[in-house]
Predicted model as a PDB file, atoms N, CA, C, CB and O in Angstrom, pLDDT in the B-factor column:
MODEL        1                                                                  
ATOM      1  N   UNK A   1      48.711 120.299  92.930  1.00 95.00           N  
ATOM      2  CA  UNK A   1      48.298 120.899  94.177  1.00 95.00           C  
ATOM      3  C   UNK A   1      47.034 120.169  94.649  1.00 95.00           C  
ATOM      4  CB  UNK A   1      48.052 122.438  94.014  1.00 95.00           C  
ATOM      5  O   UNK A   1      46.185 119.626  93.941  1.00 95.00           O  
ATOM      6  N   UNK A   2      47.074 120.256  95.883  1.00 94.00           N  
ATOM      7  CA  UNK A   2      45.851 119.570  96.369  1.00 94.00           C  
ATOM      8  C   UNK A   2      45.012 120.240  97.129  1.00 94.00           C  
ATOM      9  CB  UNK A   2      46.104 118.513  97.048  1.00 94.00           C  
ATOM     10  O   UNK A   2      45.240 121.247  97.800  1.00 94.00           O  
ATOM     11  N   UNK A   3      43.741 119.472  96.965  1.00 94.00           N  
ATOM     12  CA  UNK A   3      42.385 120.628  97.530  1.00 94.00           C  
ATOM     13  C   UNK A   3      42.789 120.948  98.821  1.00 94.00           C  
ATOM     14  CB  UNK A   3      40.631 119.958  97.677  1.00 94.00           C  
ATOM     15  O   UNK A   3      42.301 122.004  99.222  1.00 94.00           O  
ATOM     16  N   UNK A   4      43.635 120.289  99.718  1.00 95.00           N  
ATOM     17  CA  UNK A   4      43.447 120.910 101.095  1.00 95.00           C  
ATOM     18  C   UNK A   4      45.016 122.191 100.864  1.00 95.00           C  
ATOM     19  CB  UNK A   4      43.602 119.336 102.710  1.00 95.00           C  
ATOM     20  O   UNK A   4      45.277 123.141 101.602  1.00 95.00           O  
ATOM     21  N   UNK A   5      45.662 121.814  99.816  1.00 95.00           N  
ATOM     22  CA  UNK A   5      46.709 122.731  99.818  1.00 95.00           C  
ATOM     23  C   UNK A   5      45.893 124.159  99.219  1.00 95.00           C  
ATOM     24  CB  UNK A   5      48.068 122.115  98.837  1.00 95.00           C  
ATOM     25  O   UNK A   5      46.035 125.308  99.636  1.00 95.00           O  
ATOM     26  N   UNK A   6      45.098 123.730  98.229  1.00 95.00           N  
ATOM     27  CA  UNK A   6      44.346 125.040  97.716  1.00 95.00           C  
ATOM     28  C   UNK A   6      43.520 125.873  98.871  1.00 95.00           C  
ATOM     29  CB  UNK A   6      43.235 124.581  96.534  1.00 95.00           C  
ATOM     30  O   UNK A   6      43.283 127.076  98.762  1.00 95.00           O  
ATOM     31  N   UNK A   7      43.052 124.946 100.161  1.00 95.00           N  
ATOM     32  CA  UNK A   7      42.142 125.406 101.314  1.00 95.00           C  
ATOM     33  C   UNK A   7      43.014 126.371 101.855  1.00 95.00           C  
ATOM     34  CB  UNK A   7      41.656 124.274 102.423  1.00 95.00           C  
ATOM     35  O   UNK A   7      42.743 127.571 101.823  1.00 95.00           O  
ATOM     36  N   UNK A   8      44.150 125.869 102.399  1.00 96.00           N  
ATOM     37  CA  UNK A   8      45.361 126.692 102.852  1.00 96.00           C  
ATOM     38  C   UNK A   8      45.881 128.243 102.006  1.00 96.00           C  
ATOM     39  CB  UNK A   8      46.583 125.587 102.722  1.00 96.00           C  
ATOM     40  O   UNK A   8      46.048 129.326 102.566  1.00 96.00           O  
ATOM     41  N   UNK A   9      46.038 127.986 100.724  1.00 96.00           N  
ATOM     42  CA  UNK A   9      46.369 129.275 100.136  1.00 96.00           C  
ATOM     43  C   UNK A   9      44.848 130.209 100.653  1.00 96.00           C  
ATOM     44  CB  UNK A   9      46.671 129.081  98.200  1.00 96.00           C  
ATOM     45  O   UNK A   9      44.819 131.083 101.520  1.00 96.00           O  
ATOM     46  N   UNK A  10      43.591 129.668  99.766  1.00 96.00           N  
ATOM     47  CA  UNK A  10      42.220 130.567 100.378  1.00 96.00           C  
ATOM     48  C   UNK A  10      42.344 131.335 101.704  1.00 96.00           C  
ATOM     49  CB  UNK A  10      40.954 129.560 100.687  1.00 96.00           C  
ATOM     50  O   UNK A  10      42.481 132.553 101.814  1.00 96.00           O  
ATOM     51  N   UNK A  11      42.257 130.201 102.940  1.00 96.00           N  
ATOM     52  CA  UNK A  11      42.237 130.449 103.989  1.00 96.00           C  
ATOM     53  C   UNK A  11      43.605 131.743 104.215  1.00 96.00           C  
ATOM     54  CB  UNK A  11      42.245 129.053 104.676  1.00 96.00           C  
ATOM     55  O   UNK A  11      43.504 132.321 105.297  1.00 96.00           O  
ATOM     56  N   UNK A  12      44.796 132.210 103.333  1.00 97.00           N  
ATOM     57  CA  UNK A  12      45.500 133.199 103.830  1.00 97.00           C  
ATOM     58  C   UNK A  12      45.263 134.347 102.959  1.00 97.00           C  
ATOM     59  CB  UNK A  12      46.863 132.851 103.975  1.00 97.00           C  
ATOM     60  O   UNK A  12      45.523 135.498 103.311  1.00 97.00           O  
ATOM     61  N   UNK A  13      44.679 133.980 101.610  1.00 97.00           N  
ATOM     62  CA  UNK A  13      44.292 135.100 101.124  1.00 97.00           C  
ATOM     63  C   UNK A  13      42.552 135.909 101.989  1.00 97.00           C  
ATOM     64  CB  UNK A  13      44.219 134.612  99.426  1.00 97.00           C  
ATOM     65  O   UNK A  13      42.205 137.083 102.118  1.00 97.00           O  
ATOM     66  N   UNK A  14      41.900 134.642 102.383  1.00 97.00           N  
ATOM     67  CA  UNK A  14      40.322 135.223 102.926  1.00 97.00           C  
ATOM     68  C   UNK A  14      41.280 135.825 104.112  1.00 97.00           C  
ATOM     69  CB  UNK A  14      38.697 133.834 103.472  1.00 97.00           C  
ATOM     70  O   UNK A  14      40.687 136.875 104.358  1.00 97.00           O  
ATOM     71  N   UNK A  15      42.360 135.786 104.954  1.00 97.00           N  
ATOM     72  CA  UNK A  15      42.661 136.461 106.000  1.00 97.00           C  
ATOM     73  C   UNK A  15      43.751 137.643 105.563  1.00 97.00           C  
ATOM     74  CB  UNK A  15      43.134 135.465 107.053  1.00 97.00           C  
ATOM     75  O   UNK A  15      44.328 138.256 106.461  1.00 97.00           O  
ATOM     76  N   UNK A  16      43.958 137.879 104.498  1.00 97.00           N  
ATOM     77  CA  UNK A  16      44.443 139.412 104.233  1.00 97.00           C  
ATOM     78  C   UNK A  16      46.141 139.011 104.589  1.00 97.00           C  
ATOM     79  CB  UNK A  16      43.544 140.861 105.521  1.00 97.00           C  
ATOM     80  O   UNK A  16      46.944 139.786 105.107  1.00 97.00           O  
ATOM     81  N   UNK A  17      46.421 137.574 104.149  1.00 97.00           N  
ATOM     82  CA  UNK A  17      47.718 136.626 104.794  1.00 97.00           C  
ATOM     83  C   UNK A  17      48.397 136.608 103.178  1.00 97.00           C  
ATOM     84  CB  UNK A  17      47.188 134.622 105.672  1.00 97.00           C  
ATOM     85  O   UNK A  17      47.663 136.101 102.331  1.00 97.00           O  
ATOM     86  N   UNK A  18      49.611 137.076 102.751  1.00 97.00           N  
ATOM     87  CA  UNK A  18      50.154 136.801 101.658  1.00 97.00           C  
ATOM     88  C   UNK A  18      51.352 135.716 101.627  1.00 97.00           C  
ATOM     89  CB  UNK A  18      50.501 137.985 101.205  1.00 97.00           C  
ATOM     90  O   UNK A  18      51.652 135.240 102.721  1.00 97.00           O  
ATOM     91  N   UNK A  19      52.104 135.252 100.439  1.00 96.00           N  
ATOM     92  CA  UNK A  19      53.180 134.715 100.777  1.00 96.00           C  
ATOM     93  C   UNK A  19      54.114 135.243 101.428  1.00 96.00           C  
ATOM     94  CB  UNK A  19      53.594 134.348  99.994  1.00 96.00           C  
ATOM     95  O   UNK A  19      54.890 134.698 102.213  1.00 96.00           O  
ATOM     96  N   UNK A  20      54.032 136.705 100.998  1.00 97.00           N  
ATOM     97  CA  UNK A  20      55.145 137.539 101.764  1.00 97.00           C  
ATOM     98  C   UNK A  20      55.764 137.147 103.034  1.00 97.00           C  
ATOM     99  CB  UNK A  20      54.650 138.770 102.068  1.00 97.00           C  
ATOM    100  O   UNK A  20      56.907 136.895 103.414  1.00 97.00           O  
ATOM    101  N   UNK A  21      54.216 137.200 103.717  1.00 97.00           N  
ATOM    102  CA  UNK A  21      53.769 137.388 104.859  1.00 97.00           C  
ATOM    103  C   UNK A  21      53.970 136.077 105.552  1.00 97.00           C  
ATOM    104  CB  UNK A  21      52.459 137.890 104.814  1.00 97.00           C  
ATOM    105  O   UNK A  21      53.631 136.177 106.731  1.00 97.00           O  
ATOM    106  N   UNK A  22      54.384 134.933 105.250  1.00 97.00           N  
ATOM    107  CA  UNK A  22      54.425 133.493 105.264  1.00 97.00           C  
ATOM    108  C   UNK A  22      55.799 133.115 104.983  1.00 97.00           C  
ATOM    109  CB  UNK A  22      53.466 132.862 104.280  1.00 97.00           C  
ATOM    110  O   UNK A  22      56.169 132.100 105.574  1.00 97.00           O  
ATOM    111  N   UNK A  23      56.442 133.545 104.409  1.00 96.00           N  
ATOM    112  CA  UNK A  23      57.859 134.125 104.509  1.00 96.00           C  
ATOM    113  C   UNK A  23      58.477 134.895 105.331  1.00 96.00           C  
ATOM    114  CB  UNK A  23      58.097 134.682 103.695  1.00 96.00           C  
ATOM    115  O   UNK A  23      59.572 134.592 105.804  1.00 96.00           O  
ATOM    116  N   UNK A  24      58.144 135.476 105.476  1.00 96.00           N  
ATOM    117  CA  UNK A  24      58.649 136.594 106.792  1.00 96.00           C  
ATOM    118  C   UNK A  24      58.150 136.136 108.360  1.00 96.00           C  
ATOM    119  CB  UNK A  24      57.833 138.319 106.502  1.00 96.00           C  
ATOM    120  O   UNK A  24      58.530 136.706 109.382  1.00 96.00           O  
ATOM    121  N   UNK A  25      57.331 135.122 108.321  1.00 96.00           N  
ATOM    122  CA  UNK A  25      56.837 134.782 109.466  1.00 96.00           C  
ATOM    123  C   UNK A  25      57.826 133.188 110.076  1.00 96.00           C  
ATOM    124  CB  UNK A  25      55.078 134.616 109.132  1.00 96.00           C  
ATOM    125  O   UNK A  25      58.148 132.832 111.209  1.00 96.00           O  
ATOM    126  N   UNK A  26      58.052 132.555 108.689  1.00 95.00           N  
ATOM    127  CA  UNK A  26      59.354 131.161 109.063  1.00 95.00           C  
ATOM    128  C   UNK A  26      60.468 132.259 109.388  1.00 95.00           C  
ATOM    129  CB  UNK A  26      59.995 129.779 107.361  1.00 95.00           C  
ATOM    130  O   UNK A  26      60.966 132.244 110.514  1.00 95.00           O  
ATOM    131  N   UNK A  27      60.812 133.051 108.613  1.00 94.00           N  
ATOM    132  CA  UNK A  27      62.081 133.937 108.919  1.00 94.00           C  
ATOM    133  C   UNK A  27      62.094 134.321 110.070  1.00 94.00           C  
ATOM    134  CB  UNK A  27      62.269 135.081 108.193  1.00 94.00           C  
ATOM    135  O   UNK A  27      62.743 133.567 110.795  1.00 94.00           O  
ATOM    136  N   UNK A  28      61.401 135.677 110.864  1.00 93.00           N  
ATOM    137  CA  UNK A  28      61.162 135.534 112.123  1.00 93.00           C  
ATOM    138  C   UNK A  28      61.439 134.499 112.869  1.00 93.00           C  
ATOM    139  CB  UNK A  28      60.179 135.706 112.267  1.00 93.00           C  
ATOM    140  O   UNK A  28      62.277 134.542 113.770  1.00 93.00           O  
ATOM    141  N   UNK A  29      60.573 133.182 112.483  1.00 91.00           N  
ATOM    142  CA  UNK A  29      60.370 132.028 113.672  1.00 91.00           C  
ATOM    143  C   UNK A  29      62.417 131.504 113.718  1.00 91.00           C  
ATOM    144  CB  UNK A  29      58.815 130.233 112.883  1.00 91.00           C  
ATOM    145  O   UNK A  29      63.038 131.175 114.728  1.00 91.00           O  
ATOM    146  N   UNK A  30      63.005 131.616 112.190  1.00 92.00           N  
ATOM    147  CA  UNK A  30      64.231 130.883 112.006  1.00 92.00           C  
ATOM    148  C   UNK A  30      65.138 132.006 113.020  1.00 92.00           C  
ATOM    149  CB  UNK A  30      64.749 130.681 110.164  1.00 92.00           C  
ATOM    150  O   UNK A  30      66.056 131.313 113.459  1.00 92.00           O  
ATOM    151  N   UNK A  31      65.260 133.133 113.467  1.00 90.00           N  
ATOM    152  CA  UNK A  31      66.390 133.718 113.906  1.00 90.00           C  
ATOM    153  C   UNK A  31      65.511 134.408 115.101  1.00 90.00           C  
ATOM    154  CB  UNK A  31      67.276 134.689 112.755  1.00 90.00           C  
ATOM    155  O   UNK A  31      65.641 135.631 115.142  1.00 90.00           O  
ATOM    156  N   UNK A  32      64.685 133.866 116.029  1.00 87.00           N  
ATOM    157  CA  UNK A  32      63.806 134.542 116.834  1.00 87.00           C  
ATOM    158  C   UNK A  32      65.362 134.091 117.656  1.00 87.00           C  
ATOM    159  CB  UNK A  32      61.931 134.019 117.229  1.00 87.00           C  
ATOM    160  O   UNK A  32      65.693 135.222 117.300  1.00 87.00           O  
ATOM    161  N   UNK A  33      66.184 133.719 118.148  1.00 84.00           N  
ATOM    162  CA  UNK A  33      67.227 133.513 118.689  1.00 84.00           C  
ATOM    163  C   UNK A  33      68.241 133.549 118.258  1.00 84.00           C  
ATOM    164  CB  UNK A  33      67.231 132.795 119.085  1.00 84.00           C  
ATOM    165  O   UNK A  33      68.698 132.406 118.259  1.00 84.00           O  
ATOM    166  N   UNK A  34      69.055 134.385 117.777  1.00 82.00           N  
ATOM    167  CA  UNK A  34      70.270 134.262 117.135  1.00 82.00           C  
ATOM    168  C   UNK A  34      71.432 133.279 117.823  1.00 82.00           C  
ATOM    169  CB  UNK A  34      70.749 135.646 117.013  1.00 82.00           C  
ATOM    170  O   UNK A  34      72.374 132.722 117.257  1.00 82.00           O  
ATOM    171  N   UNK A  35      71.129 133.256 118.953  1.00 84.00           N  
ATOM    172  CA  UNK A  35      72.462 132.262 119.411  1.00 84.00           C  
ATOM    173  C   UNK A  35      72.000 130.908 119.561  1.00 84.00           C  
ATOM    174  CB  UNK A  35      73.194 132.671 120.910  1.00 84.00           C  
ATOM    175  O   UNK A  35      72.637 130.135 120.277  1.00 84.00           O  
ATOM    176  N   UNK A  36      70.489 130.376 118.691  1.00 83.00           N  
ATOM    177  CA  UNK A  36      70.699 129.011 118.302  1.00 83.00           C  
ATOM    178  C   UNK A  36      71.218 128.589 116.915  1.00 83.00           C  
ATOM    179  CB  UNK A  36      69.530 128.411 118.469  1.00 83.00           C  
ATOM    180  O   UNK A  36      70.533 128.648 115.893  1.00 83.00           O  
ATOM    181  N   UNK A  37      72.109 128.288 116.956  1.00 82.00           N  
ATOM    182  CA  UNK A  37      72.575 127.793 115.665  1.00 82.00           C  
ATOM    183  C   UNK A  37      71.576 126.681 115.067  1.00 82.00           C  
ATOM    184  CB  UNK A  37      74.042 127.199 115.845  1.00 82.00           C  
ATOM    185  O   UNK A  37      71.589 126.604 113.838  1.00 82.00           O  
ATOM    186  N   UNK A  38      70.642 125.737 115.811  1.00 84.00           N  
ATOM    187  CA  UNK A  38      70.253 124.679 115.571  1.00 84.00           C  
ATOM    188  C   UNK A  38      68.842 124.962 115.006  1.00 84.00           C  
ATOM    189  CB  UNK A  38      70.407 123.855 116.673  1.00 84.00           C  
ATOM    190  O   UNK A  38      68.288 124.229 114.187  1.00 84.00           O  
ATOM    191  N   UNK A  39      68.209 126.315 115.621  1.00 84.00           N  
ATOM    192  CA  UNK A  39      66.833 126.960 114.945  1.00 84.00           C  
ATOM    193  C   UNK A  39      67.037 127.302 113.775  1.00 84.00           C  
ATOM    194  CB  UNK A  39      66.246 128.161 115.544  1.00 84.00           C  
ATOM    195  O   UNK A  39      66.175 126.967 112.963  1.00 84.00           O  
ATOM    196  N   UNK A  40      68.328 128.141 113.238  1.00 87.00           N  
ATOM    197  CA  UNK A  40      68.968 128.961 112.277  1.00 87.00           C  
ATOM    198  C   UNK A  40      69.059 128.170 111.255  1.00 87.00           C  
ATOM    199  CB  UNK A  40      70.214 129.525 112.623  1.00 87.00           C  
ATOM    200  O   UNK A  40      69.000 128.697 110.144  1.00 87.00           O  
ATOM    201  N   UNK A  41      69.235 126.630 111.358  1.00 90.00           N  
ATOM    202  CA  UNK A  41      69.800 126.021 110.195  1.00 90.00           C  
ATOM    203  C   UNK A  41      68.572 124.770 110.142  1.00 90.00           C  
ATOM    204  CB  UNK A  41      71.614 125.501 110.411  1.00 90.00           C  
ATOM    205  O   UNK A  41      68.748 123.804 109.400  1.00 90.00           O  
ATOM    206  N   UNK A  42      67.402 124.877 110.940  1.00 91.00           N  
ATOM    207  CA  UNK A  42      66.463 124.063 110.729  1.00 91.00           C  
ATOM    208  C   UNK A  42      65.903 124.121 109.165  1.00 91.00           C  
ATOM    209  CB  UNK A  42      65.482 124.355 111.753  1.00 91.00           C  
ATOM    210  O   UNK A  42      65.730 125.175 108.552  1.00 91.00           O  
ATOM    211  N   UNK A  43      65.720 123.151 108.777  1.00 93.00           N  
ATOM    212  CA  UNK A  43      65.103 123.231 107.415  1.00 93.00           C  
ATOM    213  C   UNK A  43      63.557 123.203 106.847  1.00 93.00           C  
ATOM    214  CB  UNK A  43      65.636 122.267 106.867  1.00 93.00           C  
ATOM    215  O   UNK A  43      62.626 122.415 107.011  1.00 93.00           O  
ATOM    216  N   UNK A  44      63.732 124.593 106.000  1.00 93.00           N  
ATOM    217  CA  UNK A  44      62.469 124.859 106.058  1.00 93.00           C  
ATOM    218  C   UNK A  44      61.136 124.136 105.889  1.00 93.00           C  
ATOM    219  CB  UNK A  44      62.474 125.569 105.445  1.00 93.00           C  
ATOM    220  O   UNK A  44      60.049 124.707 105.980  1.00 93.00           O  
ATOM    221  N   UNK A  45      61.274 123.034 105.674  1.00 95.00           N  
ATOM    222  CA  UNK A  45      59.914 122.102 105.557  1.00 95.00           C  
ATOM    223  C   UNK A  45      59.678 121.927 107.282  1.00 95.00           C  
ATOM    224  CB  UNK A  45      60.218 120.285 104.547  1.00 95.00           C  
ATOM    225  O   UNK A  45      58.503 121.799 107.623  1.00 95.00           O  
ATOM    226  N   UNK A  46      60.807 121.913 108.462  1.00 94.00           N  
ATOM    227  CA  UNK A  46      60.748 122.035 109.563  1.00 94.00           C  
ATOM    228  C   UNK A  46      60.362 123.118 109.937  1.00 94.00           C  
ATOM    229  CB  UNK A  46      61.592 121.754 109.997  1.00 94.00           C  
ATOM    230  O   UNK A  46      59.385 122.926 110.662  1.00 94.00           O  
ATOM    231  N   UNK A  47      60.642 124.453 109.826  1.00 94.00           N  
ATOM    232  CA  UNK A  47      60.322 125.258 109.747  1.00 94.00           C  
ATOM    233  C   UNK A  47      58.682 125.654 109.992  1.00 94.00           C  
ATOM    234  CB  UNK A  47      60.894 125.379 108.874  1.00 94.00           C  
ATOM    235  O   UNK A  47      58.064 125.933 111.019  1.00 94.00           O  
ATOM    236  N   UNK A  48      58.265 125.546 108.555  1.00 95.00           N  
ATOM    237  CA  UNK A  48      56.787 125.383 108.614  1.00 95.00           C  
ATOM    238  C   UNK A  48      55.887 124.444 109.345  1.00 95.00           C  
ATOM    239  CB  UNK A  48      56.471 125.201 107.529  1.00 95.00           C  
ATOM    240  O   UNK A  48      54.805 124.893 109.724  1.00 95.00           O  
ATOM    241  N   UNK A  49      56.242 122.980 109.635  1.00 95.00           N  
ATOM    242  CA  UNK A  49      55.639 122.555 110.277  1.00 95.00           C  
ATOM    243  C   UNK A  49      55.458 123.351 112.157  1.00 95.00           C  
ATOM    244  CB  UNK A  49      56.159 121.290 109.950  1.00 95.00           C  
ATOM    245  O   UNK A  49      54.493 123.214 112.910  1.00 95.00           O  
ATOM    246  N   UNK A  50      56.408 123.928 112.348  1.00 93.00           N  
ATOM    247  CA  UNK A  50      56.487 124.568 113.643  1.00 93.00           C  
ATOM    248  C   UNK A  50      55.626 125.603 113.563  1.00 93.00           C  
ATOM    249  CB  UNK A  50      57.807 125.017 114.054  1.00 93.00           C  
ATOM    250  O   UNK A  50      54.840 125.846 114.479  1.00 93.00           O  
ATOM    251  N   UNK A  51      55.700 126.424 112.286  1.00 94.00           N  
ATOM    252  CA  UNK A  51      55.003 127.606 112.080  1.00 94.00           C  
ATOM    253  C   UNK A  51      53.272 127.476 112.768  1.00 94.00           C  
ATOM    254  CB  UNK A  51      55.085 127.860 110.346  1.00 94.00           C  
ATOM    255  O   UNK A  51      52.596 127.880 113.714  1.00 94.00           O  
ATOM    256  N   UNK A  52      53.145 126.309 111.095  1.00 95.00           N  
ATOM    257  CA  UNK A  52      51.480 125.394 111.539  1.00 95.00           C  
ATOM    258  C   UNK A  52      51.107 125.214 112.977  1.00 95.00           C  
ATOM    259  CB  UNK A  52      51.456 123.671 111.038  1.00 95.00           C  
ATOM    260  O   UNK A  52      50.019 125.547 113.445  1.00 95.00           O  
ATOM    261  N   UNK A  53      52.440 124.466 113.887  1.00 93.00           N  
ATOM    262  CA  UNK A  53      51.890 123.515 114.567  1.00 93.00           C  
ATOM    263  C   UNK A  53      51.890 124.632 116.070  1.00 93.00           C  
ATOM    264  CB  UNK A  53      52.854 121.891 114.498  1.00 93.00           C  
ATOM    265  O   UNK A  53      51.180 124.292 117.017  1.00 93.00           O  
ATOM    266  N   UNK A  54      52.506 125.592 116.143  1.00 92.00           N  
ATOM    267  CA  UNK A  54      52.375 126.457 117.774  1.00 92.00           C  
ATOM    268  C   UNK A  54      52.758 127.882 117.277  1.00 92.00           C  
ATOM    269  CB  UNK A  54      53.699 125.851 119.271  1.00 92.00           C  
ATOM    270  O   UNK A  54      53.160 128.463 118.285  1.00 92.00           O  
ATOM    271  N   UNK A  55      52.832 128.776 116.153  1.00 92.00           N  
ATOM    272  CA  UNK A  55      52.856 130.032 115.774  1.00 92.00           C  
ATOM    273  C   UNK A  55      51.571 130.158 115.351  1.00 92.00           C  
ATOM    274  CB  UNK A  55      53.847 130.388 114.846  1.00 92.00           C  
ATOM    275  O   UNK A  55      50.619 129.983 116.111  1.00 92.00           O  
ATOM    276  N   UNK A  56      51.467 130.429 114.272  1.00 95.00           N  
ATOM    277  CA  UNK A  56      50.657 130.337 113.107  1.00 95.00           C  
ATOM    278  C   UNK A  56      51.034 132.156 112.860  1.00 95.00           C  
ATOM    279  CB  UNK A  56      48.745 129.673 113.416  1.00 95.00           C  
ATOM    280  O   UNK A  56      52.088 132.791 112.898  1.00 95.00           O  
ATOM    281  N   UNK A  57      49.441 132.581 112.577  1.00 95.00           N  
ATOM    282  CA  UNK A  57      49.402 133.979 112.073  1.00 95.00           C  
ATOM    283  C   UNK A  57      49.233 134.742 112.932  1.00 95.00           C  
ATOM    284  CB  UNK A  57      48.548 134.292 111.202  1.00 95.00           C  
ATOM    285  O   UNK A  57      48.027 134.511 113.017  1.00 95.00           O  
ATOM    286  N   UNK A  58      49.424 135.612 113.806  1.00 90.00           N  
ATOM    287  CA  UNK A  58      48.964 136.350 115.471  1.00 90.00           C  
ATOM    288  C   UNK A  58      47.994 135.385 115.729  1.00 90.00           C  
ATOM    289  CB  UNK A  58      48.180 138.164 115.602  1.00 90.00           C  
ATOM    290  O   UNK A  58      46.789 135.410 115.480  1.00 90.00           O  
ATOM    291  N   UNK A  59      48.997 134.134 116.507  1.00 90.00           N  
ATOM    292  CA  UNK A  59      47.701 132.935 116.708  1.00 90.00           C  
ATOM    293  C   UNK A  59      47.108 131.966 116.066  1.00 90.00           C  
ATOM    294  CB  UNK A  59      46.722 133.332 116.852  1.00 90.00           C  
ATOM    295  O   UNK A  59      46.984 130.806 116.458  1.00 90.00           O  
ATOM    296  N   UNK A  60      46.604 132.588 114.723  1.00 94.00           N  
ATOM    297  CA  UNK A  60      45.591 131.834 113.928  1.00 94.00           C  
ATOM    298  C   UNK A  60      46.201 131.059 112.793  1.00 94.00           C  
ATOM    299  CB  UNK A  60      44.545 132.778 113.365  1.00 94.00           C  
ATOM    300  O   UNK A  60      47.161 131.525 112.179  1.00 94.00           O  
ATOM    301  N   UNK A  61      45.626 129.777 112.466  1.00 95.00           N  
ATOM    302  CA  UNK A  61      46.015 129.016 111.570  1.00 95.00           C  
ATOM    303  C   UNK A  61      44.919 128.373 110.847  1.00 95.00           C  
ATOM    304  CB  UNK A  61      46.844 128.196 112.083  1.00 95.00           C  
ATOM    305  O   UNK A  61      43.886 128.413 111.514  1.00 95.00           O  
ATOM    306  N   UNK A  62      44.780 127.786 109.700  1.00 96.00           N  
ATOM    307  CA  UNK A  62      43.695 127.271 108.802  1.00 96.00           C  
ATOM    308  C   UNK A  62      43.940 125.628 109.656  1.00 96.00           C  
ATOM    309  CB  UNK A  62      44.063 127.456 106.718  1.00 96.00           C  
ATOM    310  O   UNK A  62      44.980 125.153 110.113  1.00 96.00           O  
ATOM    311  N   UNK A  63      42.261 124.945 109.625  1.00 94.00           N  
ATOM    312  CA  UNK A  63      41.967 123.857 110.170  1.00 94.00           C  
ATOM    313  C   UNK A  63      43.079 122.981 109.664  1.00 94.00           C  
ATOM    314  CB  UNK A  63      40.599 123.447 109.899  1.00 94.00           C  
ATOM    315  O   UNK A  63      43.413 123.083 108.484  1.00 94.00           O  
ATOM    316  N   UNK A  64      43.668 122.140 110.452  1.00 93.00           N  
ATOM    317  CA  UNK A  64      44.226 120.700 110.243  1.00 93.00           C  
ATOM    318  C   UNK A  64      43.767 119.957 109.116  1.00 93.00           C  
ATOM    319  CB  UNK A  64      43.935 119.862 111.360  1.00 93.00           C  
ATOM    320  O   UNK A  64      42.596 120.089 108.761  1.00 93.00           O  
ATOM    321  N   UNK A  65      44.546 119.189 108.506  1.00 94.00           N  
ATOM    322  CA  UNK A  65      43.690 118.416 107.454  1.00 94.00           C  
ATOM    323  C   UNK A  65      42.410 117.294 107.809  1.00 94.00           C  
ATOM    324  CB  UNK A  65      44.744 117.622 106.682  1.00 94.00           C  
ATOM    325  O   UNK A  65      41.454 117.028 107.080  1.00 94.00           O  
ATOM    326  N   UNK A  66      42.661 116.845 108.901  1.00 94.00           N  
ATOM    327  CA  UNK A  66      41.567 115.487 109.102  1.00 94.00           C  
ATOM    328  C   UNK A  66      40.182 117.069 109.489  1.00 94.00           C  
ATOM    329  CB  UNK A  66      42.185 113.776 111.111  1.00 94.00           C  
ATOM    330  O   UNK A  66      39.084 117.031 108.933  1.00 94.00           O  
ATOM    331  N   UNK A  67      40.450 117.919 110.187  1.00 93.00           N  
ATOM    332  CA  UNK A  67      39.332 119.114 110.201  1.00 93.00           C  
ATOM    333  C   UNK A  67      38.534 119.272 109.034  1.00 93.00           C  
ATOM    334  CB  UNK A  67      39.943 120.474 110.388  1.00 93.00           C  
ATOM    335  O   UNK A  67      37.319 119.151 108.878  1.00 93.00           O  
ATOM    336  N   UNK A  68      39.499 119.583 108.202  1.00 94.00           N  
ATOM    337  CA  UNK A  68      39.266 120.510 107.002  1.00 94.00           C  
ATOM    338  C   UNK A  68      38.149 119.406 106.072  1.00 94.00           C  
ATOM    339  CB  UNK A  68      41.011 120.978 106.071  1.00 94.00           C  
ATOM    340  O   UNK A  68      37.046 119.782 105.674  1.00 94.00           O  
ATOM    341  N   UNK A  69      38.764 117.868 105.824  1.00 92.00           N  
ATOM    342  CA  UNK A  69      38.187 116.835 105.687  1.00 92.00           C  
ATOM    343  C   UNK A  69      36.616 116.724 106.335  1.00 92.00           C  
ATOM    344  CB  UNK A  69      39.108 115.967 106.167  1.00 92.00           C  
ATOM    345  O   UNK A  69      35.646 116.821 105.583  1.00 92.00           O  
ATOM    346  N   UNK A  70      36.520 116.599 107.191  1.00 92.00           N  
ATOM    347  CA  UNK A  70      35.255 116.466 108.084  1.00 92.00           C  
ATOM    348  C   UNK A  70      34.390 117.832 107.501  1.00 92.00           C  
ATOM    349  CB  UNK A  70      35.669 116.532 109.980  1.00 92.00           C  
ATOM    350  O   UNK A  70      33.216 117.588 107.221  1.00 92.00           O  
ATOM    351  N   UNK A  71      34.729 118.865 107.348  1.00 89.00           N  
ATOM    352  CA  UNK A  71      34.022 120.081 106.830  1.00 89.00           C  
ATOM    353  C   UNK A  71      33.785 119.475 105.540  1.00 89.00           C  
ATOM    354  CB  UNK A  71      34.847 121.560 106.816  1.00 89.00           C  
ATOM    355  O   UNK A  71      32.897 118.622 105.536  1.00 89.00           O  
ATOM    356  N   UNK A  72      34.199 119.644 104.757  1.00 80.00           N  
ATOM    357  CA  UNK A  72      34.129 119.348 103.341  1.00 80.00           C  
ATOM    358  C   UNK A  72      32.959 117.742 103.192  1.00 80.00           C  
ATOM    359  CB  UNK A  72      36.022 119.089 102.753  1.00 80.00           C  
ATOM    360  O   UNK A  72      32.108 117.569 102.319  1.00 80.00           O  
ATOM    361  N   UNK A  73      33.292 116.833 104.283  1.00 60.00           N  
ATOM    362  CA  UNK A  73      32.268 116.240 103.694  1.00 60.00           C  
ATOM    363  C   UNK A  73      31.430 116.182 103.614  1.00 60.00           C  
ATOM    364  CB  UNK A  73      32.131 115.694 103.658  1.00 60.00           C  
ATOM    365  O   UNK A  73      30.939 115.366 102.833  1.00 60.00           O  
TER     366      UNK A  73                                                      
ENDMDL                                                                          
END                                                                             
């Protein structure tokens, strides 16, 4: 695992964010349309990047990596 992957777990436990909860949120995002077949069968590494990149958590998401980088140094 890597430090910015460890930043990411922190950053959902400091926000009261579980896996559960990170699960149920790709799920949501995968059948927010049932009559796309093409959302439905996106794969979940796709998935998450969508999650990251225009969902996140009501809104909120932990800094980008080149961010997270610049903090840390």
């Amino acid at each position: 695992m890597t430090k910015y992957q460890k930043y990411q777990l922190k950053w959902m436990i400091d926000h009261d964010y579980s896996l559960d909860d990170l699960v149920d949120a790709l799920t949501e995002l995968q059948y927010s349309d049932p009559e796309d077949s093409d959302q439905i069968s996106t794969p979940v590494s796709d998935l998450f990047d969508q999650f990251v990149n225009e969902v996140g958590f009501d809104s909120e998401i932990w800094a980008c990596e080149d961010e997270w980088e610049m903090c840390e140094a």
